[in-house]
Backbone bond lengths (Angstrom), bond angles and torsions (degrees), N, CA, C in turn:
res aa  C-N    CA-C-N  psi(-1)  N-CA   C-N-CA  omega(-1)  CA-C   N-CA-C  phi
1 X - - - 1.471 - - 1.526 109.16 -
2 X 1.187 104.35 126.67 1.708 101.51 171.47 1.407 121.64 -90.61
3 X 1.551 109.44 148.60 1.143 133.57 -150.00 1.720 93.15 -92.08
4 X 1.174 117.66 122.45 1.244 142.53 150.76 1.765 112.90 -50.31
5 X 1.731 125.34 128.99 1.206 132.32 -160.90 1.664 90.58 -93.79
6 X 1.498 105.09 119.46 1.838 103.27 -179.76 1.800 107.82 -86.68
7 X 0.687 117.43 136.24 1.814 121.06 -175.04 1.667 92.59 -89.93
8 X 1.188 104.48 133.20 1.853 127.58 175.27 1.719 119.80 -36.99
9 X 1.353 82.26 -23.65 1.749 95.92 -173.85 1.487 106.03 -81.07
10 X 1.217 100.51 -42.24 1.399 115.65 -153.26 2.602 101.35 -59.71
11 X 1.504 79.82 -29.02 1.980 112.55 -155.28 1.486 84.46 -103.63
12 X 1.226 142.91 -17.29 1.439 114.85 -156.05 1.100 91.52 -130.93
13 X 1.647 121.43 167.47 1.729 143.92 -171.02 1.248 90.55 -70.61
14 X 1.478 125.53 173.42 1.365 149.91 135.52 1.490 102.38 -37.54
15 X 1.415 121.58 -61.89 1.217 129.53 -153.28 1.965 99.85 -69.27
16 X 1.535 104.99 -45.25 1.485 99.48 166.99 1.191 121.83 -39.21
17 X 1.243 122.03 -61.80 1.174 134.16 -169.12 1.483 129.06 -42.19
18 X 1.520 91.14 -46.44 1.728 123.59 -170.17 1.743 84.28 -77.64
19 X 1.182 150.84 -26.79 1.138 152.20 -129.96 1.738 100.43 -107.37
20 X 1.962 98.42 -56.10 1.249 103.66 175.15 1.618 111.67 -81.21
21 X 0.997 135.66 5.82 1.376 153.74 166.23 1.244 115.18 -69.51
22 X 1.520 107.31 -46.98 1.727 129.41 176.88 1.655 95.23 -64.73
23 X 1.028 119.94 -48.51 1.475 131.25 -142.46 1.785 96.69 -84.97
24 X 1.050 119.87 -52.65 1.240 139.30 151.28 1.179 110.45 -16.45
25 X 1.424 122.63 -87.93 1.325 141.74 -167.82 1.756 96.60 -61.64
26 X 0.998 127.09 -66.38 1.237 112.89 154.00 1.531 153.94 16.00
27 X 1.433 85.44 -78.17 1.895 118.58 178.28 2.088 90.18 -77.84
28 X 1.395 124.45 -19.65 1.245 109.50 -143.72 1.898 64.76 -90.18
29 X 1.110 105.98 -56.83 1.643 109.66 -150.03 1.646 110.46 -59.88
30 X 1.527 116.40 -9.51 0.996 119.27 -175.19 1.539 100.47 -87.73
31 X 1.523 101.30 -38.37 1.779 93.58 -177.63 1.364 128.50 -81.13
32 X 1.245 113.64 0.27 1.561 141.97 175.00 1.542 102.98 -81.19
33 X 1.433 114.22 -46.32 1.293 111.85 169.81 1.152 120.17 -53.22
34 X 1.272 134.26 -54.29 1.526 168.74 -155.22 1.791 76.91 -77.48
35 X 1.094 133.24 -85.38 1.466 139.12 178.39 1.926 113.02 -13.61
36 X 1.602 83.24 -66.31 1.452 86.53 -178.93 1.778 124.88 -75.95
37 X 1.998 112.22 -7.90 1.086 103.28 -176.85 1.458 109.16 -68.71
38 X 1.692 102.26 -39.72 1.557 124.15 -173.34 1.591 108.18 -57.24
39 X 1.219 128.26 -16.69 1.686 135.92 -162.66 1.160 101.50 -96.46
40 X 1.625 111.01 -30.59 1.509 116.82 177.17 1.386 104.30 -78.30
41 X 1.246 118.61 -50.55 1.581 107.83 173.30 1.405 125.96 -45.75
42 X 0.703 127.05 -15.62 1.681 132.20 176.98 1.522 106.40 -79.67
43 X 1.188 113.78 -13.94 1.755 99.13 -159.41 1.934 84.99 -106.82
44 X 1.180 115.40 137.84 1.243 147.66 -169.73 1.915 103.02 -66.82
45 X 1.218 104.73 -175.80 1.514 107.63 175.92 1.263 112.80 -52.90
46 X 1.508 129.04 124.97 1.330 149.91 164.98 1.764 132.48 -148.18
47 X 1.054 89.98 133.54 1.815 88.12 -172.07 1.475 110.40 -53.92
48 X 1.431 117.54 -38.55 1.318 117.92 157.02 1.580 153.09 -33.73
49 X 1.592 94.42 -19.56 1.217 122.76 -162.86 1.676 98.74 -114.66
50 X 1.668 101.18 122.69 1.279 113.89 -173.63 1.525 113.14 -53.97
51 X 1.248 114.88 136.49 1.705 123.73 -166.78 1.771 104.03 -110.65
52 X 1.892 101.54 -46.77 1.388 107.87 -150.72 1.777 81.91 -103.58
53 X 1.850 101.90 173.49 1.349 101.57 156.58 0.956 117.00 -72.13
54 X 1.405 149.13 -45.13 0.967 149.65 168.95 1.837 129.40 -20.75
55 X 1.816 95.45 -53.39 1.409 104.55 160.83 1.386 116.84 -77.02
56 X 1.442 140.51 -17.17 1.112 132.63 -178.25 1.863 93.32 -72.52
57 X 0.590 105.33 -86.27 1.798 106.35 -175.10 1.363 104.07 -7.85
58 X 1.620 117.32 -86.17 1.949 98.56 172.29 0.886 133.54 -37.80
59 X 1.585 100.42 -40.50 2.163 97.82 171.63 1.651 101.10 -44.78
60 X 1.092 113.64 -78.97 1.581 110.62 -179.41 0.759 103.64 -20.79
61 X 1.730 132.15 -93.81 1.216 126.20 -159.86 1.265 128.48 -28.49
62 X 1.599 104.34 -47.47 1.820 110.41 171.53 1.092 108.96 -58.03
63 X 1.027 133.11 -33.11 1.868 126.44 -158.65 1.576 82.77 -103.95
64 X 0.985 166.01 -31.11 1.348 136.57 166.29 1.242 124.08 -92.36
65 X 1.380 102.96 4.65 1.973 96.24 153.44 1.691 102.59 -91.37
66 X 1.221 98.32 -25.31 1.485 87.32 173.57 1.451 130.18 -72.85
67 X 1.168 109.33 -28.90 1.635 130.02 162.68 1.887 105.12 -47.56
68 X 1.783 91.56 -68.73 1.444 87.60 174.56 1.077 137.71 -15.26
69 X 1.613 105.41 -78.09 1.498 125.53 175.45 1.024 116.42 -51.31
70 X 1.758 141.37 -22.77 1.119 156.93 148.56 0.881 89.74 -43.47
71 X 1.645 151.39 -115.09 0.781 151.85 -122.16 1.488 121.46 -45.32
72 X 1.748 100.12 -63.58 1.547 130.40 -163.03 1.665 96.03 -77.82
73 X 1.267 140.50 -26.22 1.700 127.35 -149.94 2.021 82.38 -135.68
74 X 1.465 135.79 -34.77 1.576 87.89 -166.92 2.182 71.44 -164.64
75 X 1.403 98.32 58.26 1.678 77.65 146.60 1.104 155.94 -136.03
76 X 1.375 106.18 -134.49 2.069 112.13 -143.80 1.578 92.29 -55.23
77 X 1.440 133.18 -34.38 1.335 139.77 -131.84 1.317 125.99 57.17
78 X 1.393 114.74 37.44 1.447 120.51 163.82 1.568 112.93 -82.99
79 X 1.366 119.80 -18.46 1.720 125.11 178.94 1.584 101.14 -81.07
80 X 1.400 121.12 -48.94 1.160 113.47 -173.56 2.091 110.34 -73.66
81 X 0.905 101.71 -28.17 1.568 108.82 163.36 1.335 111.47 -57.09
82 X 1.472 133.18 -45.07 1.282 117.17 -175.46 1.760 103.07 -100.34
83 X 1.185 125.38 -4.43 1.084 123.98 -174.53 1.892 87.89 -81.68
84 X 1.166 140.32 -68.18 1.308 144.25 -168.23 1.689 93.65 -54.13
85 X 1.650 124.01 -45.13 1.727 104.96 -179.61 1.531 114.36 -59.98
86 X 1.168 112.12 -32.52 1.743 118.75 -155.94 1.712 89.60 -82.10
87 X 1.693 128.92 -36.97 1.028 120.16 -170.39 1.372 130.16 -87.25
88 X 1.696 112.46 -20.75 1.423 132.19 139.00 1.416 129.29 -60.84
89 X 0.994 109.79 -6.86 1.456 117.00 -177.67 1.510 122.88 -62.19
90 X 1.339 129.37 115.00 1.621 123.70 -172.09 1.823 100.54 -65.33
91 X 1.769 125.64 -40.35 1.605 97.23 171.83 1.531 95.62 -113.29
92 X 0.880 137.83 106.58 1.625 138.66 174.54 1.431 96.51 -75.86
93 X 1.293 105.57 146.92 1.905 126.49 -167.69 1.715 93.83 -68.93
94 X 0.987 97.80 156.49 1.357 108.70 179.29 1.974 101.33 -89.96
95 X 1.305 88.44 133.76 1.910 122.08 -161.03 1.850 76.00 -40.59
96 X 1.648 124.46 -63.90 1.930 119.07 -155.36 2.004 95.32 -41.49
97 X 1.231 101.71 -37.37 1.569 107.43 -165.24 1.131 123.94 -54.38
98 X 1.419 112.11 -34.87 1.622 119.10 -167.91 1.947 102.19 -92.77
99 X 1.289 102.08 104.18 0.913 105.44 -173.05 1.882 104.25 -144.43
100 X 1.284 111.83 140.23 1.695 108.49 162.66 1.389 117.23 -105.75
101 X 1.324 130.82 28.05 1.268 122.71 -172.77 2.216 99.85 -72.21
102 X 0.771 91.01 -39.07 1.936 104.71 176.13 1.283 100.31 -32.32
103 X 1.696 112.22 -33.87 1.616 113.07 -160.99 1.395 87.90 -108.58
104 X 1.046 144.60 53.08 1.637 126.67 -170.29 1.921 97.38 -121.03
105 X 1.620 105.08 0.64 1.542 80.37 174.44 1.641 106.13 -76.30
106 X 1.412 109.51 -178.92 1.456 112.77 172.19 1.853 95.31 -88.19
107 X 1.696 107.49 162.78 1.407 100.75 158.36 1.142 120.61 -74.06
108 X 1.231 136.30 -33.70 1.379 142.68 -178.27 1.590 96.28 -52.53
109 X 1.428 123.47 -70.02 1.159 118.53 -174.30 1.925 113.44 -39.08
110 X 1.271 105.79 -54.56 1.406 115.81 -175.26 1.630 110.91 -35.14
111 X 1.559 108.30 -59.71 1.152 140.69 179.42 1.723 119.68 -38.50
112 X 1.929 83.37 -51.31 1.951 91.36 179.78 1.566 106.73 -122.07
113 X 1.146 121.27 43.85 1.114 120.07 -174.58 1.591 117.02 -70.87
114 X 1.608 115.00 141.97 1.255 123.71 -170.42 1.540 106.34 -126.64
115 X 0.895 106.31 -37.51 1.789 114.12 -175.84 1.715 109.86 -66.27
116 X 1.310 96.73 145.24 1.553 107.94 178.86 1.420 105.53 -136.34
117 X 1.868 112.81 146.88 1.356 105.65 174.63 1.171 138.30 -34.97
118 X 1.370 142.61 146.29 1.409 113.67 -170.04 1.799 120.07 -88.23
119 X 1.695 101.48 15.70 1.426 104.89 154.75 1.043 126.87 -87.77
120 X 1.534 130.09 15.40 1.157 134.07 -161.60 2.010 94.94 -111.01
121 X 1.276 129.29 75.26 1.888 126.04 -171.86 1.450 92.44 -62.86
122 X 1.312 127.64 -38.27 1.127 125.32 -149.61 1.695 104.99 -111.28
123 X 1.361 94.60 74.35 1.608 94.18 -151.45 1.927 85.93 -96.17
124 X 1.430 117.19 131.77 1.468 127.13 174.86 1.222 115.21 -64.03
125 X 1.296 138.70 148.69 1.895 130.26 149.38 1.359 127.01 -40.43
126 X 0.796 135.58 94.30 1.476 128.32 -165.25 1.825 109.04 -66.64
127 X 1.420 118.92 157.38 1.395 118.69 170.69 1.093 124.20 -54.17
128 X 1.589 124.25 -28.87 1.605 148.87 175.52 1.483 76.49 -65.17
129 X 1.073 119.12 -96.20 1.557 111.25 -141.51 1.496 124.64 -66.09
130 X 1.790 110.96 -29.53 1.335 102.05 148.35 1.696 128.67 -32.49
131 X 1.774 95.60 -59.29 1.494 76.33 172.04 1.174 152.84 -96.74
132 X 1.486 115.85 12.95 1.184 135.72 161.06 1.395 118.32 -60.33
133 X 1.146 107.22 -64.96 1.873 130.00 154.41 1.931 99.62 -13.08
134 X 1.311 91.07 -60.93 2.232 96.04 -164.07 1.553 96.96 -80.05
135 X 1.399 122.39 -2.31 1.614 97.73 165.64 1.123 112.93 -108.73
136 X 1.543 121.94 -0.78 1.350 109.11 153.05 1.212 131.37 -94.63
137 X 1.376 130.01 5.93 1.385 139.60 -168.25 1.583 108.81 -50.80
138 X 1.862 94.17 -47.93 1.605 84.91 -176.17 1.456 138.54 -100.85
139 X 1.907 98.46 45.50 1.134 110.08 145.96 1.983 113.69 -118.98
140 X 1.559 93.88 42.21 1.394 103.68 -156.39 2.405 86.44 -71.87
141 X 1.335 118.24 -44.04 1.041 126.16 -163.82 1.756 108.69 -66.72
142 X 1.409 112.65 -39.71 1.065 122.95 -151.68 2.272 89.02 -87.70
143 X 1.605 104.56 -35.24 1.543 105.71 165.62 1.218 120.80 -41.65
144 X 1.513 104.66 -55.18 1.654 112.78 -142.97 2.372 84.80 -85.48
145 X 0.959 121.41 -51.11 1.333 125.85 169.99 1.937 99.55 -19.25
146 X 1.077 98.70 -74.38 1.693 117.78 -163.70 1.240 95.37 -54.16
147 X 1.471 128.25 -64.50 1.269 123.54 -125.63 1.466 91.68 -91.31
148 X 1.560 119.83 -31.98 1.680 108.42 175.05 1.695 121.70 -72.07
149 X 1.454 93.27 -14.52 1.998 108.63 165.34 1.132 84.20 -47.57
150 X 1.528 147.39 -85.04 1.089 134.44 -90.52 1.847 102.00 -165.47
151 X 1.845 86.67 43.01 1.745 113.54 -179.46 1.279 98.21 20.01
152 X 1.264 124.56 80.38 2.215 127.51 156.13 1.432 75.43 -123.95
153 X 1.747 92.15 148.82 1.390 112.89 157.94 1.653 105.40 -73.55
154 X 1.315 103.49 110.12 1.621 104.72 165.87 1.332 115.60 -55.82
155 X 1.585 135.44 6.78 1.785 97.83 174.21 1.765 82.19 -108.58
156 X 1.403 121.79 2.49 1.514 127.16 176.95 1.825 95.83 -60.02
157 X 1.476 94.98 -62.05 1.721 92.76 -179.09 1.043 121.39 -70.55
158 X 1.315 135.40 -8.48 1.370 142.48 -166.48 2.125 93.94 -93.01
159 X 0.973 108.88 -61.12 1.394 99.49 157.82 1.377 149.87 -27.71
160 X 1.402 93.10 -47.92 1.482 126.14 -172.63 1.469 106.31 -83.90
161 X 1.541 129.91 -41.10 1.139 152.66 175.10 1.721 94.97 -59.92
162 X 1.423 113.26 -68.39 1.629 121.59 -165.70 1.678 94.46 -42.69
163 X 1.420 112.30 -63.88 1.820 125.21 -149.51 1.859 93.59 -71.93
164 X 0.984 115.19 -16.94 1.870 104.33 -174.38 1.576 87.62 -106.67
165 X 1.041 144.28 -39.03 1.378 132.09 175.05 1.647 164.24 -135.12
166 X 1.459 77.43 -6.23 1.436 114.04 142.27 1.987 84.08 77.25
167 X 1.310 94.19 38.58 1.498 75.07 -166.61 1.278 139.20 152.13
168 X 1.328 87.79 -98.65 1.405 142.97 166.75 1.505 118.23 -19.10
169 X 1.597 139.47 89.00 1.306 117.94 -175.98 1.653 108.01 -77.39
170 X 1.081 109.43 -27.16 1.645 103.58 176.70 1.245 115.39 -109.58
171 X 1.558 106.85 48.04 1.522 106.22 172.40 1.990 105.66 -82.77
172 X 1.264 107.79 139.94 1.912 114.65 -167.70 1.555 85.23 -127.38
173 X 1.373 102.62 127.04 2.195 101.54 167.69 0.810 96.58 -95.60
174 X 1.362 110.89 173.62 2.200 124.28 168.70 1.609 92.36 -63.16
175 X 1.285 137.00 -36.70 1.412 92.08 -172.98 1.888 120.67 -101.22
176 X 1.764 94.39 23.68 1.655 88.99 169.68 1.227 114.51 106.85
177 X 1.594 108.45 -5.99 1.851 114.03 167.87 1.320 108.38 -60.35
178 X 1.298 118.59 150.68 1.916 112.83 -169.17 1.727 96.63 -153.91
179 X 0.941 115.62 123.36 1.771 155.05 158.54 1.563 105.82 89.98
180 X 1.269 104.12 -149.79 1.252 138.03 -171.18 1.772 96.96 -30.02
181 X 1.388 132.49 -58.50 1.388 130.33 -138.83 1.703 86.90 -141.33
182 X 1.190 126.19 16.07 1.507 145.33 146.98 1.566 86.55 63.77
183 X 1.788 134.14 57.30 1.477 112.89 151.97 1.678 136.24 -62.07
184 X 0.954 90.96 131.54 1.932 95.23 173.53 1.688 99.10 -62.34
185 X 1.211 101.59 133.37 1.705 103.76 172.92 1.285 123.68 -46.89
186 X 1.359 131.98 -45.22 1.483 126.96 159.73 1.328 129.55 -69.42
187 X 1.437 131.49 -6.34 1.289 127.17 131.65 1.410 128.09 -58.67
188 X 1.669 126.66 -60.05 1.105 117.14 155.04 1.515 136.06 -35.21
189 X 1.290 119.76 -34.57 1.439 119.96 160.06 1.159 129.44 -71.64
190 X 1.646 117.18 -10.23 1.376 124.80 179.83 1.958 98.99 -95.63
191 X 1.458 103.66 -7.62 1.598 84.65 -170.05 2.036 98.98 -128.17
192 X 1.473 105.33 12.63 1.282 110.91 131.98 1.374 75.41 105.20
193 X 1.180 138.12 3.25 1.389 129.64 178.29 1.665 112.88 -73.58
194 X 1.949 115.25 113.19 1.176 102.25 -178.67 1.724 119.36 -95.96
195 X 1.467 107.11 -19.97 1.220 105.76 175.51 1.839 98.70 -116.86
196 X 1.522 107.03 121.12 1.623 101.76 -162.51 1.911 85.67 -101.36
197 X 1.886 125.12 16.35 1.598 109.40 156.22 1.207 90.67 -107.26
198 X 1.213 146.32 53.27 1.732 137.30 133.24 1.409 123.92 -93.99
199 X 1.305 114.78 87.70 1.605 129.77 176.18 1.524 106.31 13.47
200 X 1.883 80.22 -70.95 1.792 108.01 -163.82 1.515 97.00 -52.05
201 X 1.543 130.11 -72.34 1.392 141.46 -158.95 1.628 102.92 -55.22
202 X 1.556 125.83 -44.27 1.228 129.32 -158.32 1.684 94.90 -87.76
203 X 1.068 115.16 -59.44 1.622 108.84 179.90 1.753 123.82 -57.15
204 X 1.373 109.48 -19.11 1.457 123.53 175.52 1.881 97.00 -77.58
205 X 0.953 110.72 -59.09 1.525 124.20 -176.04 1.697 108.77 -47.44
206 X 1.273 96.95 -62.22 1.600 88.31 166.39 1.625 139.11 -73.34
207 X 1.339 98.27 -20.50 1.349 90.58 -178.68 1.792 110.98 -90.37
208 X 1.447 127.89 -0.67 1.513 142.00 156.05 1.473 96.63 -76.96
209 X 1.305 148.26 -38.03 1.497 138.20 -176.26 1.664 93.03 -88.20
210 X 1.303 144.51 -11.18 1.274 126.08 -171.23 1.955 80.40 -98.34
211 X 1.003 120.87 -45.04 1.103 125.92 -156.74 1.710 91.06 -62.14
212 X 1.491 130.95 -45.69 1.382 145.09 -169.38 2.034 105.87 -55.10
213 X 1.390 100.87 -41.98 1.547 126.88 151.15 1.380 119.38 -43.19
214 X 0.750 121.45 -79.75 1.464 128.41 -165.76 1.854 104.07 -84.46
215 X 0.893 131.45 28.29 1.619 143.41 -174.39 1.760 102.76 -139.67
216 X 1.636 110.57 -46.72 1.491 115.24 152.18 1.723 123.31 -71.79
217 X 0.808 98.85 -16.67 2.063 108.29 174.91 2.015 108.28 -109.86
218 X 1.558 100.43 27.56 1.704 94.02 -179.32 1.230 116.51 41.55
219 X 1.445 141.30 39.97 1.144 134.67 -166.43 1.775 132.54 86.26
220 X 1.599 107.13 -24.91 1.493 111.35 -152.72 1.711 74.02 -82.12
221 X 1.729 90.75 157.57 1.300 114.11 -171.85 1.523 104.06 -94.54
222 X 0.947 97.33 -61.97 1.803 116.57 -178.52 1.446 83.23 -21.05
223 X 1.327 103.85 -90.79 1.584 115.61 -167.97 1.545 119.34 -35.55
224 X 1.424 134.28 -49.81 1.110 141.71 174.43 1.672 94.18 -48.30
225 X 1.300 125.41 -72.45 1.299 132.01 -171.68 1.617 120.89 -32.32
226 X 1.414 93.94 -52.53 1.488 103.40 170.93 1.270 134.51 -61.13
227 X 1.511 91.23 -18.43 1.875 92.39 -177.52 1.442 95.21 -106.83
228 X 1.257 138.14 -25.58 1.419 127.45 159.42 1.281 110.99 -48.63
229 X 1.311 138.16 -2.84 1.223 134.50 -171.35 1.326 107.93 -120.99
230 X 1.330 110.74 -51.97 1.698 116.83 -165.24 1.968 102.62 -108.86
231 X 1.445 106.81 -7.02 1.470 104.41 -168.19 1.374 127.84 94.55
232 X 1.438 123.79 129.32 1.565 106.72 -163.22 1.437 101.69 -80.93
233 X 1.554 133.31 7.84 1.661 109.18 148.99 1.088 132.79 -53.88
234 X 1.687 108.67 -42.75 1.041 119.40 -153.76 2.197 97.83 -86.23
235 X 1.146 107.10 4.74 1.530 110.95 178.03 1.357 103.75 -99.86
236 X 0.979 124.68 -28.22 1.243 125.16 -175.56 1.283 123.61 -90.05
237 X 1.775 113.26 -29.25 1.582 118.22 170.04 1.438 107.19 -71.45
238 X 1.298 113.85 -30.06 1.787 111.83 166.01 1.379 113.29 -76.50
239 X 1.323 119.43 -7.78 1.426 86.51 -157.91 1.567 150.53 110.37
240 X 1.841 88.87 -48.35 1.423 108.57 -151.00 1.714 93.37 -171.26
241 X 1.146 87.48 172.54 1.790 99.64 162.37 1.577 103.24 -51.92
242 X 1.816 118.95 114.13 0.747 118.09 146.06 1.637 131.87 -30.60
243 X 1.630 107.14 145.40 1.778 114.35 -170.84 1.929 95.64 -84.45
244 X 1.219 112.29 54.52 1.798 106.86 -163.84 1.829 92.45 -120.47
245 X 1.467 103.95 95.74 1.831 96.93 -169.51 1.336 100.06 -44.37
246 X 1.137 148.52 -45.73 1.036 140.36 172.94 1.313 127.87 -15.03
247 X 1.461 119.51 -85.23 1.257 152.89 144.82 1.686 109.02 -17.02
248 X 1.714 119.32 -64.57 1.118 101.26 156.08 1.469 155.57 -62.01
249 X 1.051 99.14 -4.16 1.797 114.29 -161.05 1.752 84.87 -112.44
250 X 1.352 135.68 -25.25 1.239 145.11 162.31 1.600 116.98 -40.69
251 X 1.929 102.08 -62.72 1.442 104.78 171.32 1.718 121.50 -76.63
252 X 1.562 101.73 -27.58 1.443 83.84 169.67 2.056 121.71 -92.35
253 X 1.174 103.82 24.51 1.382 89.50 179.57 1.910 86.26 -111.52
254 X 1.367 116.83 -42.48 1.554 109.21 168.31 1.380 132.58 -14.96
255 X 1.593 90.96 -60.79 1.542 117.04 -161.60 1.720 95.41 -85.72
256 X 1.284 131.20 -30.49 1.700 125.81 164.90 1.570 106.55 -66.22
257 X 1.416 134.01 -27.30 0.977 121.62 -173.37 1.467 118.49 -91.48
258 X 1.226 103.37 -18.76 1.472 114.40 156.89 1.018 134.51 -78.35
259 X 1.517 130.18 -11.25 1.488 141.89 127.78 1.533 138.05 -47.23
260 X 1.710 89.07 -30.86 1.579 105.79 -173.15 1.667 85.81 -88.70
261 X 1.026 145.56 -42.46 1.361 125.33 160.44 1.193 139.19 -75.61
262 X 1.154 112.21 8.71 2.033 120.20 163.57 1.933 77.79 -83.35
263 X 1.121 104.48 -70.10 1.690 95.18 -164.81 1.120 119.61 -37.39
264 X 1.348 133.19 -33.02 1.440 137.70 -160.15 1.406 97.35 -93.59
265 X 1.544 124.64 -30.94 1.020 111.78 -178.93 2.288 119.00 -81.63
266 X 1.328 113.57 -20.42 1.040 129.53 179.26 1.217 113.69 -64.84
267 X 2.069 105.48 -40.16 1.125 109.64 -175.56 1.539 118.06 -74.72
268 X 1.466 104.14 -22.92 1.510 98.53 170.70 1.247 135.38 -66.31
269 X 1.679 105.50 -40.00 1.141 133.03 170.27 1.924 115.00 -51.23
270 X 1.062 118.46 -28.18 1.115 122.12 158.94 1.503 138.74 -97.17
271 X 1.563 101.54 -5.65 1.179 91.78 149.69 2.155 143.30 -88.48
């Protein structure tokens, strides 16, 4: 006797359903993102157009709240397309399967990635970070000055400097971080900084608030790192390094780039 094809709906909870529905909407808003990063690529030189890492990260953020709202309030019908394949389907994937965590890096991260498994001891310099490393060099004098003022390991700030700005003294994010070491304006006003695009003022400013970190974290870096990133509330309501991939992939690409410059510097030294 042949077996009749059962449709997903027919076999699965309410709650399944609503689940692959979630999952759906999901996959749509992620590829909408992906849509709009590629749309941005087309458009030529513009101040608008993310330069630093720093601005790439909000870009994301914008384009996947914008995706979002795509998704959830008016979209493409790519969710309901795979929601009707997965639910017609004679073997539909099993519910553990459907998952996007696979997609959970950021692109930006993809893009500048520094971190390596942690089976990797013998982890190389990567080309990313080589060259990240050579556009900050030449505030390599004006680092190492500050940061022994005010006991930071200078290749700590030299790191920290690269991943918020790649640079950049007039790098500005969507949410208002401004130069070299990306202060939020009400931090900078709390640490007396009046012009936060003056090398000198913005790199002094941050490396006394990283230093303010790591004096509230007993020294541990991790921790200092994290709240330079996410805020020391947000370290302390966790606990720990906030669960914000962001935030994590923040301290571990920091702390590689601050390796990749002990190396770079050894390697010079020996030649």
């Amino acid at each position: 006797m042949q077996s009749t094809p059962v449709s997903l709906v027919n076999t699965s909870s309410n709650s399944d359903r609503q689940r692959i529905k979630s999952i759906a909407k999901d996959f749509e808003a992620m590829f909408t993102s992906i849509m709009l990063r590629a749309m941005r690529g087309t458009v030529g030189e513009n101040p608008l157009i993310a330069r630093s890492m720093g601005e790439e990260i909000y870009t994301e953020m914008l384009d996947n709240e914008y995706a979002s709202m795509t998704a959830q309030h008016s979209s493409l019908g790519l969710s309901e397309m795979l929601l009707k394949e997965i639910e017609n389907s004679e073997n539909p994937p099993p519910l553990s399967t459907l998952s996007l965590n696979q997609f959970s890096t950021p692109l930006w991260a993809a893009e500048h990635s520094y971190s390596t498994p942690p089976s990797s001891p013998q982890r190389e310099i990567s080309p990313n970070s080589n060259a990240l490393l050579s556009r900050v060099d030449k505030w390599d004098a004006l680092i190492q000055q500050t940061a022994r003022r005010h006991g930071v390991d200078p290749h700590l700030v030299t790191a920290v400097l690269a991943r918020e700005s790649a640079g950049n003294p007039y790098a500005v994010s969507r949410a208002g971080a401004k130069g070299l070491m990306q202060l939020m304006p009400g931090t900078a006003k709390e640490l007396g900084v009046t012009d936060p695009f003056s090398p000198e003022q913005n790199i002094d400013g941050g490396v006394r608030y990283l230093k303010q970190m790591l004096n509230m974290h007993n020294g541990d870096e991790t921790l200092a790192l994290a709240s330079y990133n996410a805020g020391p509330g947000a370290v302390r309501r966790y606990k720990g390094i906030p669960p914000f991939k962001e935030t994590q992939h923040y301290v571990t690409a920091v702390l590689d780039l601050r390796e990749d410059s002990l190396k770079t510097l050894r390697l010079n030294r020996s030649r």
